[in-house]
C-alpha positions as CSV (number, residue, x, y, z in Angstrom):
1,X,38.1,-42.3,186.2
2,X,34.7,-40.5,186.1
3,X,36.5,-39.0,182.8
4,X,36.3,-42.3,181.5
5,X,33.1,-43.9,182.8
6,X,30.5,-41.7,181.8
7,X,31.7,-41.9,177.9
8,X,31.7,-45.4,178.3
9,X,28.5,-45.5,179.6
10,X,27.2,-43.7,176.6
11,X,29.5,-45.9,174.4
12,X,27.5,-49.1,176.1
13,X,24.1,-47.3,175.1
14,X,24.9,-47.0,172.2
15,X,26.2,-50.6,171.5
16,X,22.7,-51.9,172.5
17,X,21.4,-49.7,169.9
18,X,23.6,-50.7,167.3
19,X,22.8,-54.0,167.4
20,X,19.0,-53.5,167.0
21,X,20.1,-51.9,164.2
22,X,22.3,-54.9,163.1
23,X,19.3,-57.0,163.4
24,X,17.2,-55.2,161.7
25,X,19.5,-53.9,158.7
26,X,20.1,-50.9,159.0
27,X,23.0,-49.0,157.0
28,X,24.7,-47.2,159.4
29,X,25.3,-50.0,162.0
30,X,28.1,-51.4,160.7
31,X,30.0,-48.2,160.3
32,X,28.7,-47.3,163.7
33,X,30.6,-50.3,165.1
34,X,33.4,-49.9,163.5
35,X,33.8,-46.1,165.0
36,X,32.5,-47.6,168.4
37,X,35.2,-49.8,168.2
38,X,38.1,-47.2,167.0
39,X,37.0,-45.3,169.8
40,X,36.7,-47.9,172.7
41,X,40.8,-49.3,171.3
42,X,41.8,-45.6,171.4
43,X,40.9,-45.7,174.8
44,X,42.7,-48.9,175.6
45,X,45.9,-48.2,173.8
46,X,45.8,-45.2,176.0
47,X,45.9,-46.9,179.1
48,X,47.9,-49.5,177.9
49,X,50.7,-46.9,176.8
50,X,50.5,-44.1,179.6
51,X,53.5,-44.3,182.1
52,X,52.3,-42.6,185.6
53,X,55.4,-41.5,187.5
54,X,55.6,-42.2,191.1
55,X,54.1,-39.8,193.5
56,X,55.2,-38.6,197.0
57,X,54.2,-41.5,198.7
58,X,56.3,-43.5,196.2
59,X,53.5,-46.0,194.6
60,X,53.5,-46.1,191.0
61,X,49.8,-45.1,189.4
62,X,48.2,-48.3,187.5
63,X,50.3,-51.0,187.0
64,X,50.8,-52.6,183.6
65,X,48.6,-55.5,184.1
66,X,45.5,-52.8,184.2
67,X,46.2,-51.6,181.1
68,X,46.4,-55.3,179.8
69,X,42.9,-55.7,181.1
70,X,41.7,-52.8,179.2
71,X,42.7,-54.2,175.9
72,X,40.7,-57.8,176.9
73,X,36.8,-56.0,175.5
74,X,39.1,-54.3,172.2
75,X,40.0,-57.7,171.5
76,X,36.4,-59.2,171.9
77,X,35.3,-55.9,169.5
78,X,37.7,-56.9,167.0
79,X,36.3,-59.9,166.5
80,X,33.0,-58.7,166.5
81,X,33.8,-55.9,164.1
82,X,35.4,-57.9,161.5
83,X,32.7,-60.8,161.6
84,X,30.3,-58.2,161.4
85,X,32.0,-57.0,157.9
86,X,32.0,-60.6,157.0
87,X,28.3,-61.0,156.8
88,X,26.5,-59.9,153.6
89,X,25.6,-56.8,152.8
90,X,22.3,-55.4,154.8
């Protein structure tokens, strides 16, 4: 998990950034964002995708509804992405 958390930690930082950027115009932000979001659905599909085998005690590993919830901020990034490419140019 830790392998996760601390890049999404970062990725959070750096969403706060981007939108002061956002707000005030800056060029890069909306590339920024659309990385940020590439990135953070990467992630998602990832967990979304992954079959875990069963281990000795028999349990599976995260069950599919997790992976589900994973997706639930890429589709809120989506929309945010593509109505951020919608506004006029900065």
């Amino acid at each position: 998990m830790s392998v996760v958390w601390a890049p999404g930690a970062i990725a959070w930082l750096w969403t706060i950034w981007t939108i002061w950027a956002v707000k005030a115009g800056k060029r890069w932000a909306r590339p920024a964002a659309t990385v940020m979001f590439v990135l953070g659905m990467s992630v998602g599909l990832t967990g979304l995708l992954t079959k875990l085998t069963k281990d000795t005690s028999g349990a599976t590993g995260l069950p599919p509804m997790l992976g589900w919830v994973g997706m639930a901020p890429c589709l809120a990034g989506g929309l945010t992405v593509a109505l951020l490419w919608r506004r006029p140019n900065l």
